[in-house]
N, C-alpha and C positions, 0 to 999 in steps of 0.2 A: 557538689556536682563537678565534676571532672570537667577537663578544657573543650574537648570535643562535646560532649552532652549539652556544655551552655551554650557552644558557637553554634548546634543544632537548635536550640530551643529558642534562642535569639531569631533564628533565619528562617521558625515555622511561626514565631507569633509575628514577623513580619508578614508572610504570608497568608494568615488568618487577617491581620487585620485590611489588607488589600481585595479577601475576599476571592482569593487567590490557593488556598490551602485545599488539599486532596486527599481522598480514604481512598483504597483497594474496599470493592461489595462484593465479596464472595458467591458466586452462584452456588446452589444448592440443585441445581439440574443442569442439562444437558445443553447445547446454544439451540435454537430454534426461534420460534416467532413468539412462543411465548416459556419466560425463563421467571426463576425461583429465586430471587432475593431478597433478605431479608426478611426470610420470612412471608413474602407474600408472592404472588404469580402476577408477572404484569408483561405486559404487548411488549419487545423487545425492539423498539427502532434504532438501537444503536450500535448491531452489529454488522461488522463486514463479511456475515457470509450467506454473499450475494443470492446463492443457489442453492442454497439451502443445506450443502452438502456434508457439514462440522459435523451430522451425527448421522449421517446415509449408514445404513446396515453394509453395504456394499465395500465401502471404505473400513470400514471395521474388521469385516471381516475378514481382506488385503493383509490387512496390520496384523492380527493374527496367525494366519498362515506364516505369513515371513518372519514372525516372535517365535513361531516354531522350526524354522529351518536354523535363522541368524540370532537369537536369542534377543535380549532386551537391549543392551545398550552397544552403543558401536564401537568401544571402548580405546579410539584412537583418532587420530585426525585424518585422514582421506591417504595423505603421503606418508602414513608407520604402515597403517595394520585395519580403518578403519572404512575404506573400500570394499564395498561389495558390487557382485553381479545386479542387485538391484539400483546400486544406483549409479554405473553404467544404463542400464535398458531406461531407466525415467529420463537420464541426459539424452539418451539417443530419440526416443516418445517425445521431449521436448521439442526438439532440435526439429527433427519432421511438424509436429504443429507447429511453429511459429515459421520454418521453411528457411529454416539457417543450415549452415555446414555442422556446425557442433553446436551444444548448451556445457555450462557447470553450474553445479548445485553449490548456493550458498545456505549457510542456517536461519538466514531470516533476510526481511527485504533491508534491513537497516546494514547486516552483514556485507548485503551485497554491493550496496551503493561506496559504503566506507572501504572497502576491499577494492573497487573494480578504479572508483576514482583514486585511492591512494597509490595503485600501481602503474596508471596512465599519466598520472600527472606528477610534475616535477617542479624548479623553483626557477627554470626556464621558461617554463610553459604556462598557457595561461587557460583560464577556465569560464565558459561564460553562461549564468546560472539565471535562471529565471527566480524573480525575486519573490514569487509565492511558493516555490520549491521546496519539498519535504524535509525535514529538519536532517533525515540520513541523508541528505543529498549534499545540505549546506554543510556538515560535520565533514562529509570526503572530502569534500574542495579543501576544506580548513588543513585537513590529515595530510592531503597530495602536496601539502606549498607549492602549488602554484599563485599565481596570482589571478584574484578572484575580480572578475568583472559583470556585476549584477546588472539585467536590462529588466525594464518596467512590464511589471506583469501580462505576456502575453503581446508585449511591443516591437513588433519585425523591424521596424523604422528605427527603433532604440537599439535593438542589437544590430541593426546594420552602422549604425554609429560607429556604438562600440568596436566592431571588429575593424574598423575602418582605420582608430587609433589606438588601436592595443595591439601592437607586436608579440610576436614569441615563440619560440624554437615550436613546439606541438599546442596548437590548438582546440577545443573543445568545447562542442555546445553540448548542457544537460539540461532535460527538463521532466518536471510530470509529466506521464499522458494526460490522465485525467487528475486535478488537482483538491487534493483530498478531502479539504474546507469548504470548498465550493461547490463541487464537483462541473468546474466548467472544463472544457476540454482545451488541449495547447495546441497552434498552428503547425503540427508536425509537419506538414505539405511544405510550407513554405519556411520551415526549419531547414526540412533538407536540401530544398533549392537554393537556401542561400550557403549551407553549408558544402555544396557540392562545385558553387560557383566561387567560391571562395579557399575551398582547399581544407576545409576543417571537419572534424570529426564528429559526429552526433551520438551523443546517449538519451535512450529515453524509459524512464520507467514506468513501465505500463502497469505496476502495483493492482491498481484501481480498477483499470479496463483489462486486465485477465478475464474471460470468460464471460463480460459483459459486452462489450463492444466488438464489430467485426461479423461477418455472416459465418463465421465458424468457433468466433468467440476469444481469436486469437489477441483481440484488441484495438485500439485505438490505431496501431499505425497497420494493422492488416484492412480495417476500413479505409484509410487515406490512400490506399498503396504504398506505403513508407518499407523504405527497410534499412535503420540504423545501421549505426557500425558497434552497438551496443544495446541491446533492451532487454531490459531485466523486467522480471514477472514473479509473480508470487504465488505461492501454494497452499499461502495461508489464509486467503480470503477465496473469492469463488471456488477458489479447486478443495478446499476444504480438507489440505493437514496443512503442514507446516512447513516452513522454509518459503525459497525464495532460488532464483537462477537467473541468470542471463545469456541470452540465444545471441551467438558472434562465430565466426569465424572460426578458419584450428589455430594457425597463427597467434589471434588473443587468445583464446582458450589456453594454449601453450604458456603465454607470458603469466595468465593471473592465475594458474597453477605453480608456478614458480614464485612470483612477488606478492600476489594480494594474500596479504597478513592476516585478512580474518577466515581465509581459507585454511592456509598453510599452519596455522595456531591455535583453529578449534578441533576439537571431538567433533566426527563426521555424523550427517543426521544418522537416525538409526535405520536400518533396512528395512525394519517395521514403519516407517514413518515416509520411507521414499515408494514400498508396496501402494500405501490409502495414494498418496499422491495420483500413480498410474490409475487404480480406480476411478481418482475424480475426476484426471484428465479424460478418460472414456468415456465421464459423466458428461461434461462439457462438451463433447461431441455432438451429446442427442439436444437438440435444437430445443425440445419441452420445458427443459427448465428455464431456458433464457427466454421464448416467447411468454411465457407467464412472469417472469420479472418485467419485462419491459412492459406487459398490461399493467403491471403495479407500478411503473414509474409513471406512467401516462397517465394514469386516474390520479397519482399524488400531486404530478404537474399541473394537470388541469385543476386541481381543487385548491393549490395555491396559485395559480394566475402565472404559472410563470415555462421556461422552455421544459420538455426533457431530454437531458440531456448523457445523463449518467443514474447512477442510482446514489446517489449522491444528492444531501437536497441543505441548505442553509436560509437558517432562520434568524437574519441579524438582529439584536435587542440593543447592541450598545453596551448597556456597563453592567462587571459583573452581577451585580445584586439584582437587576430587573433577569438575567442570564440564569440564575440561578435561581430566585423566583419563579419564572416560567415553568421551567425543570421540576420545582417543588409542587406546582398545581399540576400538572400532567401526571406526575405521578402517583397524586390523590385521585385520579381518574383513573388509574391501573393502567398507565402507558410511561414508557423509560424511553426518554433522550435525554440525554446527556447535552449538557453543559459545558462549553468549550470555549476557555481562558486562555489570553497571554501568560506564558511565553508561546502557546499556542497559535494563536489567532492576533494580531495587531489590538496595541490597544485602542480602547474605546469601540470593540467590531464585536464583545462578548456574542455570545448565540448557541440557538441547538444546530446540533447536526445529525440532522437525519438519514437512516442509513435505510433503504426500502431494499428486501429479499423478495428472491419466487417465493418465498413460504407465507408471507403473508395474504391474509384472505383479502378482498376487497371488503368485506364486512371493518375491519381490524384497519384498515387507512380510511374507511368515513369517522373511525369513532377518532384516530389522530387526527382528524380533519376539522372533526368539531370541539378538540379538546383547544386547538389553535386558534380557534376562531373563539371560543372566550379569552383568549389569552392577549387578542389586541385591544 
């Protein structure tokens, strides 16, 4: 065995034996509420798209027309050659819903966070992260050297500490909107009151409440009335293609065109893929598909005792093996949730997490309802 093959093979039976160890399950269909793995068809609760829109006819057939103007792939990064008209009009489409000055298109939410924190932030400067914050959140801070000042999940009192004794040439608060293990929602209100009273900068990624949250769907801080000086959003959950942006300013727009590395270093999405985007952001206009998601969070809420708050739901067990267990009898019942480990999740917090869509019936969350209720 070769030196790398053993240092792999060493660092996966560590893993197995932790109960820790992961497969890729190929679907065999299409996303929706109910998907083809392994050979068998079973209730899908553990996808993020929200609205059902991953396989809309509508969004398809965007993608198509524009494969046939701009061909398949974009075949350059944004600043050679891989800029088009489409994805100007999705940044400007953007920029109007969320009610900024400009948006830029990143290739994914994880793209966007690594890129926007590593061009804002310096070895001056400092960064103050909420400690349940998405792992692309905590990877930018790490990129940006700045220095990283974590306050207690969702703690104002704890970040008002912190900023109290942490100096630094540019400062900066980031957090979830909606935080994606939980799906509890973050103080953005009083995020930006104290970031506004204090002189520092807010980013918030609204990944999660894209097209969930907000009476237009715009998210978590168009509900609070917030409007960062940074909020990034996704296209690859509710809006149903791919990628990711954040709605700022021309000024930032200007900088993280120049500095943010995972802009200026990837092949730009395809024209084809920023077309579905504008489709599904028109989807998310029409109020139908989000008031039928949030009857499905409501009736999932109610049947587990607990708020609704997002579409987002967590089911703590504790240690991988009862986490996985769980997982294994649910899906002898023809229902998929997945099972969600450290480095994921803290340890000893193993759990499902449940992901409720407008596409599921209400019929299809009693039978999750009573697959859970044998499972305590």
């Amino acid at each position: 065995m070769k030196p790398v093959e053993r240092w792999a093979a060493e660092e996966l039976d560590t893993l197995a034996r932790g109960g820790l160890r992961r497969a890729l399950e190929p679907l065999a269909s299409p996303q929706g509420p109910r998907i083809s793995v392994g050979g068998r068809w079973l209730i899908n609760f553990s996808s993020n798209d929200s609205l059902g829109l991953a396989n809309d006819p509508a969004l398809a057939e965007a993608a198509r027309e524009a494969i046939a103007r701009f061909g398949l792939g974009a075949g350059a990064s944004r600043l050679v050659v891989g800029d088009t008209t489409e994805h100007q009009a999705l940044e400007q489409e953007l920029a109007s819903f969320e009610g900024t000055e400009t948006a830029l298109l990143f290739n994914s939410g994880y793209a966007a966070n690594l890129g926007v924190l590593s061009a804002l932030g310096g070895p001056e400067d400092v960064v103050f992260s909420d400690a349940l914050n998405h792992a692309s959140i905590i990877d930018g801070c790490r990129l940006s050297r700045a220095k990283v000042a974590v306050y207690r999940h969702g703690e104002i009192s704890h970040l008002e500490e912190l900023v109290a004794s942490t100096p630094g040439r540019r400062r900066l608060v980031v957090t979830d909107a909606v935080f994606s293990m939980d799906g509890d929602l973050a103080p953005v209100k009083a995020l930006a009151a104290l970031c506004e009273r204090e002189g520092l900068g807010l980013m918030v990624d609204e990944a999660h409440a894209t097209g969930v949250l907000g009476p237009r769907g715009a998210g978590l801080c168009e509900a609070r009335g917030v409007q960062p000086d940074v909020l990034m959003g996704t296209l690859s959950k509710a809006i149903g293609a791919l990628g990711a942006y954040v709605a700022v300013s021309a000024p930032i727009r200007e900088l993280l065109i120049n500095k943010a590395r995972t802009l200026v270093f990837s092949t730009a999405l395809p024209a084809s893929i920023c077309a579905a985007a504008r489709a599904g952001l028109r989807a998310v206009g029409d109020n139908t598909r989000r008031e039928r998601l949030w009857a499905n969070i409501e009736q999932l809420a109610a049947g587990l005792g607990v708020e609704a708050r997002s579409s987002i739901f967590s089911v703590i067990l504790g240690s991988n093996e009862r986490a996985l267990a769980t997982a294994a009898m649910l899906r002898e019942r023809g229902l998929l949730v997945k099972a969600i480990r450290p480095p994921t999740v803290p340890e000893g917090t193993s759990r499902l997490r449940i992901a409720v869509t407008a596409s599921h019936s209400s019929d299809e969350i009693s039978q999750l309802l009573a697959g859970l209720s044998c499972a305590k």
